[in-house]
N, C-alpha and C positions, 0 to 999 in steps of 0.2 A: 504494500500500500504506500501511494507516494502522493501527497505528504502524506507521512506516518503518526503515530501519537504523539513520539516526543517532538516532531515539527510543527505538531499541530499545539500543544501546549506552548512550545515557542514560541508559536505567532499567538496564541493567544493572549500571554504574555504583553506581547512588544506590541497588539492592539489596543494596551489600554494608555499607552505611548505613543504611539504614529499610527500611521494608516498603511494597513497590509494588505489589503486589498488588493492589492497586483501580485503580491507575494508568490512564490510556486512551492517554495519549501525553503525551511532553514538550513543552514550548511554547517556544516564541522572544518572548521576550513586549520586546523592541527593534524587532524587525521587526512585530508585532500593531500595529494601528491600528484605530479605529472598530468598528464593527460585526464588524470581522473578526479571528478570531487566526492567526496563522501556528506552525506546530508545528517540531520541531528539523528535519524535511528537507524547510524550506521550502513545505511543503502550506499553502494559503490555506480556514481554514472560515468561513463565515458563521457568526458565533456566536452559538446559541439559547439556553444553556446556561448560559452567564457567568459561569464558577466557583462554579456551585450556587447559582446566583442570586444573586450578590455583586460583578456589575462595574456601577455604575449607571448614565453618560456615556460610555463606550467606551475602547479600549485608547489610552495616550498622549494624553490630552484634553490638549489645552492650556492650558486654564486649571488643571486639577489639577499638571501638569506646571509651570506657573509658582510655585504653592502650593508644592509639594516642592522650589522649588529655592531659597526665599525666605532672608532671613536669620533670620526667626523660625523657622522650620523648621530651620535648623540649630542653632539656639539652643536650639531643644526637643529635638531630639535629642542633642545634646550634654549636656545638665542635664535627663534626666527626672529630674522632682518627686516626691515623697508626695504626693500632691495630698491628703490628707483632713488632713496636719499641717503642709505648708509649699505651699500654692498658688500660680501664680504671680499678682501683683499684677491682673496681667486677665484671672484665668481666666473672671472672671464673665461679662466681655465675648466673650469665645470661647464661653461655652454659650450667649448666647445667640444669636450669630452661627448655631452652629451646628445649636443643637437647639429654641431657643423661639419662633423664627420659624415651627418647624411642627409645635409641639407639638399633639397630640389638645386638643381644646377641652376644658376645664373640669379639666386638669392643671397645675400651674403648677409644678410644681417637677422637674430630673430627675436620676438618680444612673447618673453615668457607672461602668462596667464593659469585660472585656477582649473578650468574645464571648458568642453567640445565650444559650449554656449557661450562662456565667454571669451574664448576665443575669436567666435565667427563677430561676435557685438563687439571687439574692440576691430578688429579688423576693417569694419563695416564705418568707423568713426575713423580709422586713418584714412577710408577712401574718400569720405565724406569732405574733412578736412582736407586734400589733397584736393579736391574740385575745385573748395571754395578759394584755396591762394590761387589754382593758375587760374581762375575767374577774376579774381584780383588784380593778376595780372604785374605783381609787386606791389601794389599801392598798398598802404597802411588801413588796419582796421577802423572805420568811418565811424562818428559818435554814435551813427541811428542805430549801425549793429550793433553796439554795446549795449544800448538803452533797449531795442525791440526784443535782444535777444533773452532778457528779462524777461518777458512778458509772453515766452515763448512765440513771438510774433515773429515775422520776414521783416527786414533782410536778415537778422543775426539769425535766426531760426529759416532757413531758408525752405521753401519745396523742393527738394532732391531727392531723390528715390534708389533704392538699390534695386535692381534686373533678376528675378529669381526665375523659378521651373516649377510648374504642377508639378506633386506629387513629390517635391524636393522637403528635404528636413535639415534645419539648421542650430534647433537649437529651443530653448523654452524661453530664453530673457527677451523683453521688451523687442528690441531690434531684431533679434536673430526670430521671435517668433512672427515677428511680420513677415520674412523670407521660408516661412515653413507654411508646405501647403500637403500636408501629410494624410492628417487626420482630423478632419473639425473637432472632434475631442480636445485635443492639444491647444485650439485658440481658442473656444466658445468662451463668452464674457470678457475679453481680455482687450482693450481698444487697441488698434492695430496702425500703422503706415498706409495709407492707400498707393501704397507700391505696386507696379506692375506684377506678371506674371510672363511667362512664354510656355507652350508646351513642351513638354519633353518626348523626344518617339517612345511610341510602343512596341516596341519590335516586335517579330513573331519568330517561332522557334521551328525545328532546326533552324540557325542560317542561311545555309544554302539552300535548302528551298522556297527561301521566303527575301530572296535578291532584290529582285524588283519592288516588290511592295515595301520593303523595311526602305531601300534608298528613297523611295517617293516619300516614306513616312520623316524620314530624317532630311529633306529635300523640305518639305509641306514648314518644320518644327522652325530650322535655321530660318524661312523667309518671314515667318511670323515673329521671332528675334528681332529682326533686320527692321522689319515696319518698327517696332515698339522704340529698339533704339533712337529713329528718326523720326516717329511720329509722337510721343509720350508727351500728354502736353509738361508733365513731369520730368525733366531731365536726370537722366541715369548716368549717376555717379558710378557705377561698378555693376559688373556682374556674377554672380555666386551661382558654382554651380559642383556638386557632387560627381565623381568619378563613374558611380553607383548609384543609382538612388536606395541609399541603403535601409531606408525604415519604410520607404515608399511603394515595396514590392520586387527592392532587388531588379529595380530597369536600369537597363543598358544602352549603351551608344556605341555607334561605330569610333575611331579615331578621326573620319573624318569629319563626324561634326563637330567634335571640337576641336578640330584646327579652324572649321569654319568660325566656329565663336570667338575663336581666337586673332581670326581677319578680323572679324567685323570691330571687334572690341578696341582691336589696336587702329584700326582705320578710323575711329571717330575717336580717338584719346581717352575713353571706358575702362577703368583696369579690370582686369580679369582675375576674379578672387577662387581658386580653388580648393572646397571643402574637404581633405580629407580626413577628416577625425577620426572618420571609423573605417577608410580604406587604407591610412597611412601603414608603414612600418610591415612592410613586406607580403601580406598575406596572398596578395593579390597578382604576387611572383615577381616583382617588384620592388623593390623598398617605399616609392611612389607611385601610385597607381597612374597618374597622370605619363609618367615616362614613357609610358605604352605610349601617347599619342603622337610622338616626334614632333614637338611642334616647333618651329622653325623661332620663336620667342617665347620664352617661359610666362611662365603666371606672375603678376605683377603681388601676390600674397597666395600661399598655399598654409589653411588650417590644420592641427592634426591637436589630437588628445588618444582618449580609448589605450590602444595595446603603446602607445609608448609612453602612459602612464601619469603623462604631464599633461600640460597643452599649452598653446599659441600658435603661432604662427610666425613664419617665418617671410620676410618683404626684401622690396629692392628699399636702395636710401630714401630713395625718390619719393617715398611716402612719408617719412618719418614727417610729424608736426613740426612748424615751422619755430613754435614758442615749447621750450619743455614745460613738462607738467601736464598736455593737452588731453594726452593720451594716457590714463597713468591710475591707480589708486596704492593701499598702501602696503600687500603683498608684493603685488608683477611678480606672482607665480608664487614657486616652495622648492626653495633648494633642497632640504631631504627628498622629495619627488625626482628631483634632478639629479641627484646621484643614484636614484633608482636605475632612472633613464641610463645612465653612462653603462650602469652594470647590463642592464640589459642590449644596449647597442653593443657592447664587448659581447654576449656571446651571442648575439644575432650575426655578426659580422663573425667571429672566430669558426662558430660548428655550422656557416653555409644555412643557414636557416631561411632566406630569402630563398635561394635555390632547391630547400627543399620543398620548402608551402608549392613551390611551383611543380614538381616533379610530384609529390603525393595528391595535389591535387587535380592533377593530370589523369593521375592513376585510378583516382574517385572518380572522376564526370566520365571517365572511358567507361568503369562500371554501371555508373548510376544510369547512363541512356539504354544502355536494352532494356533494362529493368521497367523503365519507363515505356517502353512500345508495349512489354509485355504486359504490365499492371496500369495500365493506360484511364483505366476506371478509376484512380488513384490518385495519380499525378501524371504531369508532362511539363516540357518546356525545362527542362534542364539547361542551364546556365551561367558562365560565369569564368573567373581566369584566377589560376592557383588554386587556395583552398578558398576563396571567398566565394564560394557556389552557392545555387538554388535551385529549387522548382518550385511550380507551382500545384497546389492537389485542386481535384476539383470544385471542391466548394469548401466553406469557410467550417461550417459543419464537421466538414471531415478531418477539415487538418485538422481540428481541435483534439478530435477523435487518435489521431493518427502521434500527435505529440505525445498527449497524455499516454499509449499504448508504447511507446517508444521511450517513457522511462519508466516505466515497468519489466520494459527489456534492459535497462541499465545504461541506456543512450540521452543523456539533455540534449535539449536542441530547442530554438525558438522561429516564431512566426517573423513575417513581415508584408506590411500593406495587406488587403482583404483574405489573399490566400496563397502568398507562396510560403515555404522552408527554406529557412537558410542556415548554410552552415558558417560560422566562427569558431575555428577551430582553435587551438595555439600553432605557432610554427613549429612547435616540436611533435605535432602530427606526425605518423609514419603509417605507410605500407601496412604493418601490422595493426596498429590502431583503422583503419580503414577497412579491413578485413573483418576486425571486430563488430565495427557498425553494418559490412554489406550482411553478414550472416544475422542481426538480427534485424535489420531494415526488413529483411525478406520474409524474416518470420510474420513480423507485426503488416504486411501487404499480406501476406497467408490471409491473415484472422481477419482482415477487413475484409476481402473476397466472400470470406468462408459467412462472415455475418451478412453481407447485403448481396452479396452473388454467389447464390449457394447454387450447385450445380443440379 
């Protein structure tokens, strides 16, 4: 039974403190090791899921476990910093231990943050402010924007808008939840940006037999971009956009359209903000998911949080605010996180771990497509590059069915958008872990067959 009694006294527990309502079960995370978590009664899952795609190197790594138990880790958590007014003397050396070793090419600078959300919201304020000086044009701050911008009025409050995607997720704070168009759940009640939108393609699966329609679809997406950046009566500061739409159903783009976003963007002066929080740090076979696209000029800011543990984002100079302070509150970020980070770029880069999410996950979707012709009543549409895959089941009903059924087999794994599976694996995925899940995948499509299509 999952959750079990003492999961379910846990949450009862922690229900008369927060709200557990999304809960799935409690976890033992002393006993969790590797690839697997163990939950409060002892239940062992193979974990696909990884706290929402946020465990990178598996539960109790040892080298993270050395890192946390270091003496600069106690030093850092004993005296967290203001880091934007008293930094410590090597913080330089910790960023770039932790973040310049695998920064996006043709970014050199990065501005550390607390999570995914604030992240993409401060990003969203360097692009903002970047409008507004080369709008400027050099000239000095005018008394009216001092005094309007008080008053939350224009010109100091100006109408600017940031460029999002149906079906995109950025994030839950103020700014970033105006670029998230995920889930009405997610904004109801919450007053918003009247920010544009563009659509995103919907491709259809396999690939190759869906050539033609997928290029019209991503043909149709770009040209409604194109209007929006030129027609808005809102002028777009930036535009934000997902490698993945990763909470949005796991939709996909070709590379070509986002080289074309990346024309368009750069043909009208638009920086192009790329969200990776939850595709950064390798899964995607990758270090950056965005690398796949070759694009002929990088992203003018690429976001990341989730498996590397930290977050911000990482910019060209060209953005930094004009006046310090602009961009700023009184963490910018947590160096013990940041030394987590370094630990774990050390053994992503040392044991090939990029190279393996690629090669393991190769090994998966070659499996998981028969599977799918044959259990087709089930699910279809398999997708995806490295171990950051999905499908879709047929209706919403079932995946629900088909989750729950699938940790009872000892497998976690979670939803995304109305009805696909996706898997988040950690990078230290293998072959044999993958084997684990095809033998009981198949069992748990047995039992659905056997309950709704009995022969």
């Amino acid at each position: 039974e999952i959750p079990g009694p003492q999961s379910k006294a846990a949450l009862a527990r922690l229900g008369q403190l927060q709200d557990t309502r999304a809960a799935v079960f409690a976890g033992d995370y002393q006993k969790s090791v590797g690839n697997y978590i163990v939950d409060a009664d002892g239940n062992q899952l193979l974990d696909l899921y990884c706290q929402i795609a946020s465990v990178p190197i598996g539960y109790n790594n040892a080298a993270l476990l050395k890192a946390a138990s270091s003496p600069e880790m106690a030093a850092t958590l004993a005296n967290r910093p203001a880091l934007g007014v008293y930094p410590p003397a090597d913080w330089a050396a910790t960023l770039e231990k932790a973040y310049m070793r695998v920064r996006p090419k043709g970014l050199d600078m990065v501005f550390t943050t607390a999570h995914g959300s604030d992240a993409n919201e401060l990003a969203y304020k360097a692009a903002l402010m970047h409008y507004a000086r080369a709008k400027r044009g050099g000239a000095e701050v005018s008394a009216q924007e001092v005094t309007s911008v008080m008053a939350n009025a224009p010109p100091g409050a100006p109408d600017v808008a940031i460029l999002s995607f149906a079906g995109g997720f950025h994030g839950r704070t103020f700014g970033a939840l105006s670029t998230t168009r995920s889930k009405a759940i997610h904004k109801l009640d919450i007053p918003a940006f009247r920010w544009p939108s563009a659509p995103f393609p919907q491709l259809r699966y396999p690939l190759d037999k869906h050539e033609a329609e997928n290029s019209a679809e991503e043909q149709r997406c770009v040209a409604a971009a194109e209007r929006i950046l030129d027609e808005s009566a809102v002028p777009v500061a930036a535009v934000v956009v997902e490698p993945v739409q990763s909470e949005g159903g796991d939709r996909h783009a070709s590379p070509w359209f986002f080289q074309e976003l990346r024309r368009l963007t750069r043909q009208r002066g638009v920086l192009l903000i790329v969200d990776e929080v939850q595709t950064g740090c390798g899964a995607t076979g990758t270090f950056w998911a965005h690398e796949q696209w070759a694009l002929d000029t990088p992203p003018d800011m690429v976001t990341f949080s989730k498996k590397m543990q930290t977050a911000g984002f990482y910019h060209t100079r060209a953005v930094v605010p004009d006046q310090p302070g602009r961009n700023f509150n009184t963490w910018l970020g947590d160096p013990s996180r940041a030394l987590l980070t370094g630990a774990i770029v050390d053994e992503v880069l040392a044991r090939g771990l990029v190279e393996q999410a690629r090669d393991t996950g190769a090994y998966l979707k070659r499996h998981l497509q028969p599977l799918a012709i044959r259990y087709f009543r089930v699910f279809n549409s398999v997708r995806g590059e490295g171990t950051f895959l999905a499908f879709d089941c047929t209706s919403a009903e079932l995946r629900a069915e088909l989750l729950q059924l699938m940790r009872l087999e000892g497998v976690n794994m979670g939803g995304s958008g109305d009805v696909a599976v996706r898997f988040r694996p950690m990078l230290t995925l293998t072959k044999a872990h993958v084997n684990v899940f095809l033998t009981r995948f198949e069992s748990v499509l047995n039992k659905l067959y056997q309950k709704h299509w009995p022969r």
